[in-house]
Backbone as CSV, one residue per row, in Angstrom:
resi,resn,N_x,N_y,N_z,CA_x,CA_y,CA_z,C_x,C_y,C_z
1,UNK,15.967,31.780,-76.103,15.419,32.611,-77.170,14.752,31.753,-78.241
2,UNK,14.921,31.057,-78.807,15.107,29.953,-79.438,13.544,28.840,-79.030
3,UNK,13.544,28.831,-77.438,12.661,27.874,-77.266,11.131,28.322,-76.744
4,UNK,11.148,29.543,-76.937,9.583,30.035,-77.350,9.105,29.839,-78.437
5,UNK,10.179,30.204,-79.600,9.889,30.116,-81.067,9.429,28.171,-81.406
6,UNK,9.887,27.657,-80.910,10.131,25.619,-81.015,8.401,25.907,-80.326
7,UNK,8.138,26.013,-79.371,7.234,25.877,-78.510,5.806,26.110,-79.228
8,UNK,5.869,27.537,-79.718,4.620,28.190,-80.642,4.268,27.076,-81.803
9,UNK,5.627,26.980,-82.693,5.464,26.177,-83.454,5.081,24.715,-83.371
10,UNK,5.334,24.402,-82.003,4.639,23.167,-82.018,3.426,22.660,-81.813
11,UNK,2.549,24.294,-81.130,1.197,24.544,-80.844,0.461,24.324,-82.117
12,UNK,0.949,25.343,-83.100,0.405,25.562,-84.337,0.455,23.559,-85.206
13,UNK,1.565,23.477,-85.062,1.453,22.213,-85.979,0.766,20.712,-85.129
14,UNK,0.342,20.978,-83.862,-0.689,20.051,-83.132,-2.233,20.305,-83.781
15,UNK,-1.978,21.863,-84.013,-3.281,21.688,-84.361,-3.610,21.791,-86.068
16,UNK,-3.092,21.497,-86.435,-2.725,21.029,-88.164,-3.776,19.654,-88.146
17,UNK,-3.167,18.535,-87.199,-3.928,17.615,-87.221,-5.370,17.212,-86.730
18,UNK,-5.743,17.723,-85.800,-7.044,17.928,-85.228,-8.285,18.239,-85.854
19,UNK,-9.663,17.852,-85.639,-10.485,17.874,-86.450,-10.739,19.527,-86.414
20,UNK,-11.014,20.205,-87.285,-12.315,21.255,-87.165,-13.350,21.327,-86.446
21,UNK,-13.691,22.364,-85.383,-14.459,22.693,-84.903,-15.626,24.024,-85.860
22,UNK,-15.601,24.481,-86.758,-16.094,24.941,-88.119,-17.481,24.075,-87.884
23,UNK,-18.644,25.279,-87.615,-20.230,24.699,-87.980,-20.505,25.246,-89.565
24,UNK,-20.901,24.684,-90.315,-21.609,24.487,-91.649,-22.950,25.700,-91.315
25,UNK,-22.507,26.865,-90.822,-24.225,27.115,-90.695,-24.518,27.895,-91.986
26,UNK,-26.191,27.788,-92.011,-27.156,27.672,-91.449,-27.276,26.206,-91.453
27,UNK,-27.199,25.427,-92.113,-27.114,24.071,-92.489,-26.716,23.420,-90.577
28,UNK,-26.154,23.347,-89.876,-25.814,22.992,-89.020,-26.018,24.178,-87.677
29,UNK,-26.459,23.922,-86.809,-27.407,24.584,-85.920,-26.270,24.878,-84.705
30,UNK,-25.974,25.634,-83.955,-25.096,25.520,-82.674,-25.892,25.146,-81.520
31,UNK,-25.459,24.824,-80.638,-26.253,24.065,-79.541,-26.592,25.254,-78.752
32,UNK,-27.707,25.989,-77.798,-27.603,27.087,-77.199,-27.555,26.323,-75.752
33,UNK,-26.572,26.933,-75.020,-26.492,26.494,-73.747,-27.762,26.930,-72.804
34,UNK,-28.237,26.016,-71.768,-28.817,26.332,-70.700,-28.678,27.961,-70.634
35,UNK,-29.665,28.799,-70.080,-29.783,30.095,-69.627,-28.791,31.061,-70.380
36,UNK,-28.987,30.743,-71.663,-28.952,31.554,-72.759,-30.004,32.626,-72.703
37,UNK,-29.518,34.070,-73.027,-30.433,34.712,-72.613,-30.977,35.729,-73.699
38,UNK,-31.798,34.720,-75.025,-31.963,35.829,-76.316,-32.773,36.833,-76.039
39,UNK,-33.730,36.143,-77.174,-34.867,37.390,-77.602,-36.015,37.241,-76.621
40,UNK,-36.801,38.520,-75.903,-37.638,38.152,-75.330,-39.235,37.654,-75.208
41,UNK,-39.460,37.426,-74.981,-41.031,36.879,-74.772,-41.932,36.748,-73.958
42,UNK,-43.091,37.113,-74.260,-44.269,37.446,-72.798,-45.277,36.316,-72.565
43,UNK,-45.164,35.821,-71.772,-46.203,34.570,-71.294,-47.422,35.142,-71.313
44,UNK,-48.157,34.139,-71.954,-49.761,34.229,-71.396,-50.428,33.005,-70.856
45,UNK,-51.422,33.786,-69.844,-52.008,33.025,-69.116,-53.646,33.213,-69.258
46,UNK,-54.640,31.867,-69.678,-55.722,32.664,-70.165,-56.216,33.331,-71.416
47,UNK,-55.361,32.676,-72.090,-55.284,33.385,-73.591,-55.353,35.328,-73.312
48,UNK,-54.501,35.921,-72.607,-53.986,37.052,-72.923,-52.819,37.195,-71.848
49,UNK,-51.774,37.891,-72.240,-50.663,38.164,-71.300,-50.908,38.876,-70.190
50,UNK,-49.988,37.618,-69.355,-49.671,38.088,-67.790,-49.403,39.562,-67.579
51,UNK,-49.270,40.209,-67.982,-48.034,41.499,-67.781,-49.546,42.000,-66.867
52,UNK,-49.141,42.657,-65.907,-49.899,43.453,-65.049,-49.405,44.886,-65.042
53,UNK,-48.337,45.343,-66.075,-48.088,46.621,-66.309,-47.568,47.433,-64.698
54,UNK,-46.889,46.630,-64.062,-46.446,47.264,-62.925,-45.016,48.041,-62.956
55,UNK,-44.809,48.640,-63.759,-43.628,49.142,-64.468,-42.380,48.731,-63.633
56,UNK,-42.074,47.669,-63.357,-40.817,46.718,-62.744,-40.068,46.954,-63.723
57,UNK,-40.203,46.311,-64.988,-39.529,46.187,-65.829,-38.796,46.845,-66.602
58,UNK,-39.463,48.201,-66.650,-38.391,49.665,-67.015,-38.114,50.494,-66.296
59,UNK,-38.830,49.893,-64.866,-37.830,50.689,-63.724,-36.464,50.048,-63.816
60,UNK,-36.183,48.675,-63.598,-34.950,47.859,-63.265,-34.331,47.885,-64.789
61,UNK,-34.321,47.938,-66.036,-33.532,48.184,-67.313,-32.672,48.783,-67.227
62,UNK,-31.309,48.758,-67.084,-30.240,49.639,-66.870,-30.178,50.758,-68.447
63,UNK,-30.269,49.929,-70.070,-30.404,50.353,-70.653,-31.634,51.465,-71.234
64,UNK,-32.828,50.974,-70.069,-34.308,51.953,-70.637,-34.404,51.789,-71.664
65,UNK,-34.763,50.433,-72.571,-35.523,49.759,-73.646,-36.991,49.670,-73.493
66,UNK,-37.131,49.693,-72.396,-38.340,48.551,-72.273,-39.824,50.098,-71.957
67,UNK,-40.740,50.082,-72.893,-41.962,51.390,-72.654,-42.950,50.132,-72.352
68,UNK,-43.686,50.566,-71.108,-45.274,50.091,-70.694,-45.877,51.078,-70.308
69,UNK,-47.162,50.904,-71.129,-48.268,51.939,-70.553,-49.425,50.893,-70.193
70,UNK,-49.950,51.576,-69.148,-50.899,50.960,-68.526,-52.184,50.968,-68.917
71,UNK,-53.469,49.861,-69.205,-54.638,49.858,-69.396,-55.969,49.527,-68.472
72,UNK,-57.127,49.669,-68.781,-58.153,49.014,-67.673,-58.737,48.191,-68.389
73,UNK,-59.567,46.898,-67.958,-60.456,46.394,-68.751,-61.461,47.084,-68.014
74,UNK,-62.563,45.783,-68.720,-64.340,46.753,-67.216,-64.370,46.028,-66.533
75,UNK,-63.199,44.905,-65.984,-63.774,44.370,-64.668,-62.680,44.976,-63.726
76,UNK,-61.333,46.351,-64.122,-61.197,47.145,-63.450,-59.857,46.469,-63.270
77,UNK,-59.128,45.609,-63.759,-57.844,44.495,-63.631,-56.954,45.352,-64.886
78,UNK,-55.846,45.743,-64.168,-54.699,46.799,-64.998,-53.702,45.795,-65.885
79,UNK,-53.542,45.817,-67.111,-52.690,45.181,-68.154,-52.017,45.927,-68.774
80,UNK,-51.190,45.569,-69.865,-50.369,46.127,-70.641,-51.124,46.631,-71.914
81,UNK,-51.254,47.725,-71.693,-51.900,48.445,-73.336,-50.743,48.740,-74.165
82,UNK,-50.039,48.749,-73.520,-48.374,49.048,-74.773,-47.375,48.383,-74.351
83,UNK,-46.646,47.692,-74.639,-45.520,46.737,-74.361,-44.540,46.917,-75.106
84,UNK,-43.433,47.720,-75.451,-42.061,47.621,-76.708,-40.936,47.346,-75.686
85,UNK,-40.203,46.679,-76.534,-38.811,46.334,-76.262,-37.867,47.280,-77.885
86,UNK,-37.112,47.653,-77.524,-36.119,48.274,-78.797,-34.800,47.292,-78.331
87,UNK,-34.807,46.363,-79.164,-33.831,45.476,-79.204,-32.230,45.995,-79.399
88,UNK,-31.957,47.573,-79.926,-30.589,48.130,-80.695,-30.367,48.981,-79.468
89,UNK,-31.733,48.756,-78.152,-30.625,49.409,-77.063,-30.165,48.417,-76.280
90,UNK,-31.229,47.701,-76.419,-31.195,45.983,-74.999,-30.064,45.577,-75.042
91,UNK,-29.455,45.558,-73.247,-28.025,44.807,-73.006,-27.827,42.962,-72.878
92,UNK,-29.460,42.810,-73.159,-29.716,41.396,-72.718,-29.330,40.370,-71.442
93,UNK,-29.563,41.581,-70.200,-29.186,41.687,-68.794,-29.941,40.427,-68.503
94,UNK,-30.962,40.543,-68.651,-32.377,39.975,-68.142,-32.472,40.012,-66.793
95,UNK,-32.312,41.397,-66.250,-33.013,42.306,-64.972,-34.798,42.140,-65.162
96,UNK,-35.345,42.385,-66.389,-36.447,42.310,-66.330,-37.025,40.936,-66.293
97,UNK,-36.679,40.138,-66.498,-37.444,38.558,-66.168,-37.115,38.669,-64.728
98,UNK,-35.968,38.746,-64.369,-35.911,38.550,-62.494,-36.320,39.588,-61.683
99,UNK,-37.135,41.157,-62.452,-37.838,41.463,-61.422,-39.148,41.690,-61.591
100,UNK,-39.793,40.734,-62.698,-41.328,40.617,-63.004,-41.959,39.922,-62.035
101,UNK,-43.025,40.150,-60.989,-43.523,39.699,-60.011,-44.339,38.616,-60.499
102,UNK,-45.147,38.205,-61.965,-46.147,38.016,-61.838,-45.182,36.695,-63.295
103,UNK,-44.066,36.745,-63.694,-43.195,36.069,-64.707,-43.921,36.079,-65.742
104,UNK,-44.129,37.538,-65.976,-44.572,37.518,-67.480,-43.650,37.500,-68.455
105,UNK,-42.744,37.820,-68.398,-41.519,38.221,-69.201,-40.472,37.077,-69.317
106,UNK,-39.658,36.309,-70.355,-39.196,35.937,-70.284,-38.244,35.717,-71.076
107,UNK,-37.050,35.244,-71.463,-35.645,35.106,-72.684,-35.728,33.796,-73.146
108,UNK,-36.180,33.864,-74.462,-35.857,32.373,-74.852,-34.968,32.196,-75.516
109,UNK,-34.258,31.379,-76.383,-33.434,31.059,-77.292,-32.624,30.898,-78.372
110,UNK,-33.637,32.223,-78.853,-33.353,32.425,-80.185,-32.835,33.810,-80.065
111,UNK,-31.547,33.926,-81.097,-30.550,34.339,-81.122,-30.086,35.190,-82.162
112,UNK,-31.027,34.794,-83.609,-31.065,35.420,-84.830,-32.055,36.913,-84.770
113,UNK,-31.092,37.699,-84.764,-32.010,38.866,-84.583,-31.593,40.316,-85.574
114,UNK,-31.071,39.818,-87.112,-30.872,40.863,-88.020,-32.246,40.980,-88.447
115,UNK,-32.052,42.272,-88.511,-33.256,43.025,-89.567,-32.066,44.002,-90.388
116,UNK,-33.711,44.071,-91.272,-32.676,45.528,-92.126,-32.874,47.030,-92.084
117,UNK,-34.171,47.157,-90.864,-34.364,48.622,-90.898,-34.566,48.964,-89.647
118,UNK,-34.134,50.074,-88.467,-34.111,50.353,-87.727,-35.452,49.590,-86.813
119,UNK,-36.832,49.746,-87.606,-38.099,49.384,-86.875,-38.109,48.442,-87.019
120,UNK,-37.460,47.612,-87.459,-37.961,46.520,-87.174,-37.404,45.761,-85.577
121,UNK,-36.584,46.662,-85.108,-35.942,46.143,-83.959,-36.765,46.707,-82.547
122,UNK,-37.746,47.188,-82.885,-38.735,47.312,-81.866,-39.687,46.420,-81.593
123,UNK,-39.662,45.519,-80.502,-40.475,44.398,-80.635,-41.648,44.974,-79.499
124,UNK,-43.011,44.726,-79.982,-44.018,45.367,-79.885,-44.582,44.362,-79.322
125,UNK,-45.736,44.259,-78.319,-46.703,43.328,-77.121,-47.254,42.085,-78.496
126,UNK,-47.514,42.206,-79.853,-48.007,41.251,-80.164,-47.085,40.322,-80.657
127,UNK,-45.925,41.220,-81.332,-44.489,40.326,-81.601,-43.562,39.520,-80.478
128,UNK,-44.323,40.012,-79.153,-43.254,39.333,-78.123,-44.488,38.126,-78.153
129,UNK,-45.868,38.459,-78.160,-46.428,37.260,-78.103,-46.486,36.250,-78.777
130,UNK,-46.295,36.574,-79.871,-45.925,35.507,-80.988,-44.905,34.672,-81.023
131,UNK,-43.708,34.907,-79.947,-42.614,33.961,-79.652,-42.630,32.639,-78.970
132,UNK,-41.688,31.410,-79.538,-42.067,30.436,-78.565,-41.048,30.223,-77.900
């Protein structure tokens, strides 16, 4: 009875001495591991994005975040005329990077993603482009 109580207590007072693991943030940065899977972002190729609007990407969304509507240019080649992500439904699966045929889509690293008003958590074809 006795030597659970000895035991705990000796957990607790091992770690009395031990350094802090405590990051200083913002001041001190956390390391993001390999295939971390943040905020997303759309490659371009050609100075305009890959996305070929083949609706992969909100077919396979388990959550249904993701709206594409489809466009033409005049040489008749189908793109993304509308691109949103709503970040306050996204499970951050990243189903949609692994079933984009053409890897337009992708998760980078960044991790900071408060806003303060509902819209702002809709990330829109020029805000995903703007990511690095």
């Amino acid at each position: 009875m006795i030597m659970p109580l000895i035991k705990g207590l000796q957990i607790t007072i091992s770690h009395m001495f031990k350094k802090p693991v405590t990051l200083q943030y913002p001041t001190e940065r956390p390391d993001v591991k390999p295939g971390f899977r943040g905020l997303h972002a759309l490659n371009v190729s050609h100075d305009k994005a890959k996305c070929v609007a083949c609706y992969l990407c909100p077919t396979v969304c388990p959550a249904k975040c993701i709206t594409v509507e489809a466009g033409e240019d005049a040489n008749h080649d189908k793109y993304a005329a509308k691109y949103e992500i709503d970040m306050l439904r996204c499970i951050f699966c990243g189903y949609c990077v692994e079933a984009c045929p053409v890897d337009a889509i992708r998760m980078t690293e960044q991790f900071e993603l408060a806003n303060y008003t509902r819209a702002d958590f809709t990330y829109t074809k020029d805000r995903l482009l703007e990511k690095k």
